[in-house]
C-alpha positions as CSV (number, residue, x, y, z in Angstrom):
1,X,0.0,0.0,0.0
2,X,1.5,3.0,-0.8
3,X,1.7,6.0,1.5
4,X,0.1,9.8,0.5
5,X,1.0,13.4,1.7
6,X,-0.8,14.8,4.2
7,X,-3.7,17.6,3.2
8,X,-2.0,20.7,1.8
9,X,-3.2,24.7,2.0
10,X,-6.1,25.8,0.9
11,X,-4.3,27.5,-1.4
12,X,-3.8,24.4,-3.1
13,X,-7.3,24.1,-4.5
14,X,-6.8,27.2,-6.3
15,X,-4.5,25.9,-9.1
16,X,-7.2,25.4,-11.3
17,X,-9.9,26.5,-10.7
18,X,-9.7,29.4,-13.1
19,X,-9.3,26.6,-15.8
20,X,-12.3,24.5,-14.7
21,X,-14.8,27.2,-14.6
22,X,-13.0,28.0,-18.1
23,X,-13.7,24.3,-19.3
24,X,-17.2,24.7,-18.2
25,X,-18.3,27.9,-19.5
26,X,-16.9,26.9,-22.4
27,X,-20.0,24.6,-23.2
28,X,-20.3,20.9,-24.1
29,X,-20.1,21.3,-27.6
30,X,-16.4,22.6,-27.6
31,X,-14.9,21.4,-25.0
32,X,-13.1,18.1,-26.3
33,X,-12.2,20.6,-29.2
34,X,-10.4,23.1,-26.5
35,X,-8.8,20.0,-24.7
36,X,-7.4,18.0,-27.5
37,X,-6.0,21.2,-28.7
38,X,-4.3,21.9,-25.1
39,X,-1.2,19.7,-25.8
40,X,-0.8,16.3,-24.3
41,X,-1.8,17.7,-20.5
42,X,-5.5,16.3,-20.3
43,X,-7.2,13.3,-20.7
44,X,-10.9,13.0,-21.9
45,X,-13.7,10.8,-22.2
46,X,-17.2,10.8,-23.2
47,X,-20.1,8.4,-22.8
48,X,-23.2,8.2,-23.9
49,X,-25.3,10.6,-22.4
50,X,-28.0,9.2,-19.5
51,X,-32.3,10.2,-20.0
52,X,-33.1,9.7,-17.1
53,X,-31.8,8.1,-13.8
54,X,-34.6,5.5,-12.6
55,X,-33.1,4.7,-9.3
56,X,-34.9,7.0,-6.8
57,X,-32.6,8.7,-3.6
58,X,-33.5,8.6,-0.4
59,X,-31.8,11.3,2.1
60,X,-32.1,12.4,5.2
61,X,-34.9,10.4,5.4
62,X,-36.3,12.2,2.2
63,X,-36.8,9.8,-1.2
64,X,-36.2,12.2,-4.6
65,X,-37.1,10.9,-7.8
66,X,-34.1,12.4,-10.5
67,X,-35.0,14.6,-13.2
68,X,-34.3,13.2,-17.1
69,X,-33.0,15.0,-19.7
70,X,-30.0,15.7,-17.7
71,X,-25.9,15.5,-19.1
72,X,-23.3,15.4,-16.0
73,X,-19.5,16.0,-16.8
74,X,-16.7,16.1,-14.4
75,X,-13.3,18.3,-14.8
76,X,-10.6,17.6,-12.5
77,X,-7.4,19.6,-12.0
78,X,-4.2,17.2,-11.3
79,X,-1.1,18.6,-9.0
80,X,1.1,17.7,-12.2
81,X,3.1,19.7,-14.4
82,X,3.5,17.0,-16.4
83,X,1.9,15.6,-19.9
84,X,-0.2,12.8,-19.6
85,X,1.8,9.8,-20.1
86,X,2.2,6.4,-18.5
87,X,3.7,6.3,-14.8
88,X,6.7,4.2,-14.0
89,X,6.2,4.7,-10.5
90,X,4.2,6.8,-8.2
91,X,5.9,10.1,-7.3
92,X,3.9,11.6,-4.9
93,X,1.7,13.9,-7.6
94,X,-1.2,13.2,-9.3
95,X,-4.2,13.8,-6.4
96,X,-7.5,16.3,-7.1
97,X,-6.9,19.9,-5.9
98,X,-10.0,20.7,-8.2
99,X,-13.0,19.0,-8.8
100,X,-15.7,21.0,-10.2
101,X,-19.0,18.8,-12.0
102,X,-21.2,20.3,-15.0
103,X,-24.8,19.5,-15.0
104,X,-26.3,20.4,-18.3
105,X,-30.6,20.5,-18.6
106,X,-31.2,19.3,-21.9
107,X,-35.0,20.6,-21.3
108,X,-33.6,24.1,-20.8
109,X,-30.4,23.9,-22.1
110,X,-29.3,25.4,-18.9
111,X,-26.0,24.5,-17.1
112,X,-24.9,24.4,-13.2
113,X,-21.9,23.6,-11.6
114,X,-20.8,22.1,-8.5
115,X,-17.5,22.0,-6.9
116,X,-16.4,19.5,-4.2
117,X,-14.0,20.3,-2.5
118,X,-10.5,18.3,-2.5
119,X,-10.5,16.9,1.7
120,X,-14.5,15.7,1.2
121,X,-14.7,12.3,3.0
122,X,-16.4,9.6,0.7
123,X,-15.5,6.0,0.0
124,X,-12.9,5.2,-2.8
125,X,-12.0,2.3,-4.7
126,X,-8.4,1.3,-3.2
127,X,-6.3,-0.1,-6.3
128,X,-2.9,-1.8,-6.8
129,X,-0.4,-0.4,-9.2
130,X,-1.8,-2.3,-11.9
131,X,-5.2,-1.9,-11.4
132,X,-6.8,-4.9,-9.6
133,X,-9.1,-3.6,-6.8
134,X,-8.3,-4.3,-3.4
135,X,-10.5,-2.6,-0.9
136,X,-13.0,0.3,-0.6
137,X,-12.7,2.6,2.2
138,X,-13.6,6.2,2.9
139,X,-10.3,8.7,2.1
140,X,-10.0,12.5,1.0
141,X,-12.0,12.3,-2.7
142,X,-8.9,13.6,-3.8
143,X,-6.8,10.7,-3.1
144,X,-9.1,8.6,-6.0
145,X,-6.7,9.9,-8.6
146,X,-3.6,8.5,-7.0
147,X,-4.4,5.2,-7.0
148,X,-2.7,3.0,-9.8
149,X,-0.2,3.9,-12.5
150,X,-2.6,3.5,-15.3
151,X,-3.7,7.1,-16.2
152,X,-7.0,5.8,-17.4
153,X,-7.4,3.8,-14.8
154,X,-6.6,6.9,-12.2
155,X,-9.1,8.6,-14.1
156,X,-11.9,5.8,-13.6
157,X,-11.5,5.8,-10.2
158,X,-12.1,9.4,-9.6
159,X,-15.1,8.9,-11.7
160,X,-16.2,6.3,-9.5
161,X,-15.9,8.8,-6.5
162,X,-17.4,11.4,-7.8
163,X,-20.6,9.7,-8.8
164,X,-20.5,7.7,-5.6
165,X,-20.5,10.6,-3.7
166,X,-23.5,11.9,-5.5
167,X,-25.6,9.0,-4.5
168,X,-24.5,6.7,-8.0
169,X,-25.9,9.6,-10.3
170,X,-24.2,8.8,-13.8
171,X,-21.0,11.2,-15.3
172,X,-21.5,11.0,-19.0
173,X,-17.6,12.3,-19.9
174,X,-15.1,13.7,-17.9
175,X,-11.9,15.9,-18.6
176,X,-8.3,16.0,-16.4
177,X,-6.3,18.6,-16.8
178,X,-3.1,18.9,-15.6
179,X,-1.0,22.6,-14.8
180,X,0.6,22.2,-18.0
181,X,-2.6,22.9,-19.4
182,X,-3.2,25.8,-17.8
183,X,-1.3,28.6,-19.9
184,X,-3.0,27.1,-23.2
185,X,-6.6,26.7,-22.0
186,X,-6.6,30.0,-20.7
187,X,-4.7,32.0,-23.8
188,X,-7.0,30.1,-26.3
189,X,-10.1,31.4,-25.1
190,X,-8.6,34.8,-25.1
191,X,-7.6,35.2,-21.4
192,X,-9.0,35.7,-18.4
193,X,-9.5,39.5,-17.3
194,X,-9.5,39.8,-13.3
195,X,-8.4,43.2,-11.0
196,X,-5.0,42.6,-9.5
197,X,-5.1,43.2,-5.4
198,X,-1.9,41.8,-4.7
199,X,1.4,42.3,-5.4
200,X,3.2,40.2,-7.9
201,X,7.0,41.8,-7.7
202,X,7.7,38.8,-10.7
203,X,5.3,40.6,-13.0
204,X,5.7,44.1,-14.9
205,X,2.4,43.3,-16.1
206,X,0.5,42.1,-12.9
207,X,0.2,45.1,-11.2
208,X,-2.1,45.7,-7.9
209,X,-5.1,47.6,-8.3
210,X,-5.2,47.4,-12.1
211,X,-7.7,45.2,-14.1
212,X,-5.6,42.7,-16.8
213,X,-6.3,40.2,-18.9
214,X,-4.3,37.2,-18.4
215,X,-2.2,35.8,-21.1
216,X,1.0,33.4,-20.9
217,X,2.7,32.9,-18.1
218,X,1.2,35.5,-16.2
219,X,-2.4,33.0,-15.9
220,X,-0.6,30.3,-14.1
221,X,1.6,33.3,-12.0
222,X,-1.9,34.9,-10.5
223,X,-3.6,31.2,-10.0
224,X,-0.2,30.3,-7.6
225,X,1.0,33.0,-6.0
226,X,-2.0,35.3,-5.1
227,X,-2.4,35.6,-1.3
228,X,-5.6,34.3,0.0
229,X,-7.1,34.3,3.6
């Protein structure tokens, strides 16, 4: 069984979430357009898309019948810098700081996201280097990722989570994206414009109390080093 880092900073979580809520707003129709095109830093899958859900809920003593019509997607933000490639051996990377799930009404054509945050409790699939299940028990959600070498298989298992932890409602595709992805995601939907209020003395271009538009370098830079509270 291999061993995991203990919970990081908050500040953690931030890595990319300027990239997921770029993902989603993107829409459905162009996002495995946007990722392909993002190098070899994200891995993508889509399923056939779910009706309806027939299995009712119950919680808190409360039963909930699911609406139809609906199209779930999960985008997930990786602590790697790295492409997406086969692992040799774990090296401590490759958990959940992000997990942020897109809920599209067909009916409507309306979209809502949730994020869940990295250190929710749930139970995961615990998984051998290769694969083979060996126990489930509850862990940080975060943690789903790291199990295995297989990145597929990685990716499955946070899949798993995810829709476990939403009471076995079905994600029809899912995208991971990993910080190399971050520069390119943001640059090709033309930046992000945000008002600096910190200082950035690595920056001639991030300047506090000015409003920017990220671009480059400068998109990662404000993600990871702005102060938070």
């Amino acid at each position: 069984m291999r061993h995991y880092k203990n919970p990081r900073h908050n500040n953690r979580r931030l890595k990319y979430l300027a990239v997921g809520i770029t993902v989603g707003v993107l829409g459905i129709g162009m996002t495995a357009g946007v990722l392909t095109m993002a190098g070899n830093h994200t891995l993508t899958q889509t399923t056939a898309s779910s009706t309806q859900d027939a299995d009712e809920i119950t919680y808190k003593g409360v039963t909930y019948v699911p609406k139809g019509n609906l199209e779930t997607y999960l985008f997930a933000g990786i602590d790697s810098p790295d492409k997406v490639t086969e692992l040799k051996e774990y090296d401590g990377t490759g958990q959940c700081d992000v997990l942020i799930v897109l809920v599209r009404d067909r009916s409507t054509d309306t979209c809502k996201i949730l994020t869940i945050d990295r250190n929710t409790m749930t139970p995961i699939r615990s998984l051998d280097d290769d694969g083979t299940y060996i126990d489930t028990d509850v862990f940080q959600i975060s943690l789903a990722h790291a199990m295995s070498l297989d990145q597929e298989i990685r990716a499955e298992n946070t899949v798993d989570a995810v829709s476990t932890l939403l009471g076995g409602h079905k994600i029809d595709g899912f995208a991971m994206v990993n910080m190399g992805a971050i520069q390119t995601v943001n640059d090709m939907v033309g930046g992000v414009t945000v008002t600096v209020e910190d200082d950035f003395p690595d920056s001639d271009t991030l300047i506090k109390g000015q409003t920017v538009t990220l671009h480059g370098e400068d998109a990662e830079r404000f993600i990871r080093e702005r102060k938070t509270e």
